[in-house]
KOLDO-600736 format. One record per residue (C-alpha): x, y, z. Coordinates in steps of 0.05 Angstrom, whole numbers, padded with zeros to 5 digits, always signed. Layout:
REM KOLDO-600736
XYZ/...
***
This chain:
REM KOLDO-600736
+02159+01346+01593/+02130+01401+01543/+02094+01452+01520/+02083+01521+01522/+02133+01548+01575/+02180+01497+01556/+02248+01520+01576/+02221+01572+01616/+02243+01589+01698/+02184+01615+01729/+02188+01645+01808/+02125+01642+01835/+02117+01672+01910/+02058+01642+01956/+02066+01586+01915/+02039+01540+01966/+01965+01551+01968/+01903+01592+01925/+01928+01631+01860/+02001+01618+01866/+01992+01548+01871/+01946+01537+01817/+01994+01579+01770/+02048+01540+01795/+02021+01475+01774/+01992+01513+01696/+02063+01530+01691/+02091+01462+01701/+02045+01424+01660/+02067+01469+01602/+02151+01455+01614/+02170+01510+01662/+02205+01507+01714/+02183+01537+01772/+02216+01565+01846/+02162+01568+01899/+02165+01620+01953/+02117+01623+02012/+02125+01625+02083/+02079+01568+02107/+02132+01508+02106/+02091+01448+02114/+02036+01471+02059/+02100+01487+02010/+02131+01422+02029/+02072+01400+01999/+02055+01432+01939/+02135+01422+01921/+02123+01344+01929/+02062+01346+01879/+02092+01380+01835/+02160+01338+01837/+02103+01286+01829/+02075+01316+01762/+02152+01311+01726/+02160+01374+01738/+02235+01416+01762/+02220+01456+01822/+02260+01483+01885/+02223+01514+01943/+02242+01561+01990/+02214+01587+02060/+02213+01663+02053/+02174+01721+02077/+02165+01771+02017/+02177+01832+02069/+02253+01812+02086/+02295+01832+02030/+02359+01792+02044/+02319+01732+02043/+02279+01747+01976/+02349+01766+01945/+02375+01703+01965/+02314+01668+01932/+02327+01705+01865/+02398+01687+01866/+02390+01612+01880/+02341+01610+01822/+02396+01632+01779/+02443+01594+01811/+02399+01536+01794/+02381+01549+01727/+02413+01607+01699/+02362+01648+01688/+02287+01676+01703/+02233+01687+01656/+02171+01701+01695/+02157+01724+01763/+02094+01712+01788/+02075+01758+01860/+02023+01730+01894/+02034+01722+01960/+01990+01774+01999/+01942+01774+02057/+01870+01800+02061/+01854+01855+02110/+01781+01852+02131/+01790+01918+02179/+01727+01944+02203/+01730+02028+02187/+01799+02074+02187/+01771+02099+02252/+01780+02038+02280/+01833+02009+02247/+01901+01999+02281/+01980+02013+02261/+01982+01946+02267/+01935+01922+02219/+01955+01970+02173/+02034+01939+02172/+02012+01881+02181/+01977+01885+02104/+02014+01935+02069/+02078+01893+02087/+02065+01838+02042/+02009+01860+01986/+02054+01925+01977/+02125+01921+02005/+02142+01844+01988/+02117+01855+01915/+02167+01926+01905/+02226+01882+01932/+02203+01821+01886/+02201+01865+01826/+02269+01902+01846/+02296+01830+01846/+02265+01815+01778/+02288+01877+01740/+02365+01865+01764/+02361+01798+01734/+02318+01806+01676/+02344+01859+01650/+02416+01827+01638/+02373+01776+01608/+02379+01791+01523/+02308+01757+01530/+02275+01801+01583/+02223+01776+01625/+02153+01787+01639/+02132+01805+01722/+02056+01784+01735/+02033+01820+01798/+01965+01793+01830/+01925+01848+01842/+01849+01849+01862/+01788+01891+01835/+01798+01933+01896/+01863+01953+01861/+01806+02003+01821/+01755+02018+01864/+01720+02010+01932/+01662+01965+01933/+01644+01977+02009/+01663+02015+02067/+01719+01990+02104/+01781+01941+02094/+01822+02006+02081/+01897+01971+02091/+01881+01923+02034/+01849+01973+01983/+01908+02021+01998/+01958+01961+01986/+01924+01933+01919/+01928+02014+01894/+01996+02016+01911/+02013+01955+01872/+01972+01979+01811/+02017+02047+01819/+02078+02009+01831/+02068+01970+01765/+02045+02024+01716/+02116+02060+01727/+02157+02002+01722/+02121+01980+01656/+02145+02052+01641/+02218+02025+01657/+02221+01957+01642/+02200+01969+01560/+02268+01989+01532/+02293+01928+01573/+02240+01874+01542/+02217+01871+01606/+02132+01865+01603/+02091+01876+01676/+02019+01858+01690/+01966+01871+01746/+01924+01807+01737/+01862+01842+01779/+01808+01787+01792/+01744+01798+01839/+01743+01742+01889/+01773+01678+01879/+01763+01614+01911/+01824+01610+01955/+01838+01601+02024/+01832+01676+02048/+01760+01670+02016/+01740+01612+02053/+01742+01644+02127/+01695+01699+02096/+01636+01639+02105/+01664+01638+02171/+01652+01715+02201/+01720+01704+02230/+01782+01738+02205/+01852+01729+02247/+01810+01727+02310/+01763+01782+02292/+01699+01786+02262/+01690+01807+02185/+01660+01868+02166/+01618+01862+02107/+01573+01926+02124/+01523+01898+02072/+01579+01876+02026/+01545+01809+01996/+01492+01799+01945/+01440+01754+01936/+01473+01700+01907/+01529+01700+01958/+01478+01699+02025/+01441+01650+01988/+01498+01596+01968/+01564+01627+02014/+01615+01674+01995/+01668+01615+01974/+01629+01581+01929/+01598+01651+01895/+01677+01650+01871/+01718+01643+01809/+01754+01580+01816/+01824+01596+01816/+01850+01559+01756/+01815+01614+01709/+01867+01660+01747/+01921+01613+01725/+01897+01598+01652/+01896+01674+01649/+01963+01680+01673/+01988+01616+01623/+01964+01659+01578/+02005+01735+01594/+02073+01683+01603/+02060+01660+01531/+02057+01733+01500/+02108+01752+01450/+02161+01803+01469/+02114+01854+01419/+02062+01852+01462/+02043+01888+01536/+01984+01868+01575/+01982+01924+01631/+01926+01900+01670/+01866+01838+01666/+01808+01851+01707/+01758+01797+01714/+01698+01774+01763/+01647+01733+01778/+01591+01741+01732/+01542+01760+01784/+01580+01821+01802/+01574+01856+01736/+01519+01904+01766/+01573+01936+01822/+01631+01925+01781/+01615+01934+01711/+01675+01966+01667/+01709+01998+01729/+01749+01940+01743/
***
């Protein structure tokens, strides 16, 4: 197999469903080779098998972003595996569709800031250690969300926090990582056709009900939230496209959204 990532290692965390899938399988296609981290073993079972399918070299590994001896272990059996890592890709996370902070719990708060802020500090702690003994560098892709910029409705306050937090997180390690040829990116897209998405048609969210608090538009009461979304593989052409980048250039941040949402999110995103 070739092509534009040939050579390339590539780990990729929730790699077994939605964007980290579908960038998983971009990557592939082009040569890379790519370690899969998620925590949903049957699903990742899965993807692994399709992609073995495709030709392509790939190891996966049950892991929960939030436990750190687990995601070191991940980064060192990558190298162990193939000497070396040249893009990490973090985008497992989890949606938070709290209702307002006055009723939002401690729990609900962990429960999101765990993964969409915590896992994705210990991920790039684990990337910067390797990459930057690597003469080659390395390039970290985190997967952010418009609500990394702004607020687009009242509520889901854990999730918002968490996609700041991330967009904080990566500005200052750009800072750090470009006297090490290390590049970092906030890939920020607004609603994606993925499986978080989907239980938005439903009204139910982990056993509660979604708060939209006038949230939708037109087009999404009239046709459903999922299909009103960007199909996922712009998300990975976008990020085929950052993992192809010479060392001489940064991308700090891609924002991008459905077109109907220009009018709320214009050039805030």
């Amino acid at each position: 197999m070739s092509g534009k990532l040939q050579g390339k290692v590539a780990l990729i965390t929730g790699g077994a469903s939605g964007i980290g899938e579908a960038i998983a399988k971009t990557y592939v296609k082009e040569g890379c080779k790519v370690a899969l981290l998620d925590i949903d073993a049957p699903r990742l079972e899965k993807v692994a098998k399709e992609i073995a399918d495709l030709g392509g070299d790939v190891i996966s590994m049950v892991v929960d972003v939030v436990d750190e001896q687990p995601v070191m272990a991940a980064f060192s059996q990558t190298v162990a595996r193939w000497g070396h890592i040249d893009l990490v890709v973090n985008s497992a996370g989890r949606d938070s569709l709290s209702p307002h902070i006055s009723e939002t719990t401690l729990e609900e708060w962990h429960k999101t800031i765990g993964p969409n802020l915590t896992g994705v500090f210990l991920c790039c702690r684990e990337a910067f250690r390797v990459m930057e003994k690597q003469p080659s560098g390395g390039r970290i892709m985190n997967i952010g969300s418009s609500s990394a910029r702004m607020a687009s409705c009242p509520g889901h306050s854990p999730y918002r926090a968490s996609k700041h937090g991330m967009m904080g997180l990566s500005k200052n390690i750009l800072l750090e990582g470009m006297n090490k040829n290390i590049g970092v990116t906030v890939i920020n897209p607004s609603h994606v056709k993925t499986p978080m998405t989907e239980v938005l048609d439903s009204g139910v969210y982990d056993g509660g009900k979604v708060h939209t608090d006038g949230w939708l538009d037109e087009k999404e009461l009239r046709e459903g939230i999922y299909n009103s979304c960007i199909d996922v593989e712009n998300v990975a052409e976008i990020a085929l496209y950052i993992a192809t980048r010479t060392p001489d250039v940064t991308v700090p941040t891609v924002a991008f959204y459905p077109t109907h949402k220009a009018h709320r999110y214009g050039m805030e995103v």
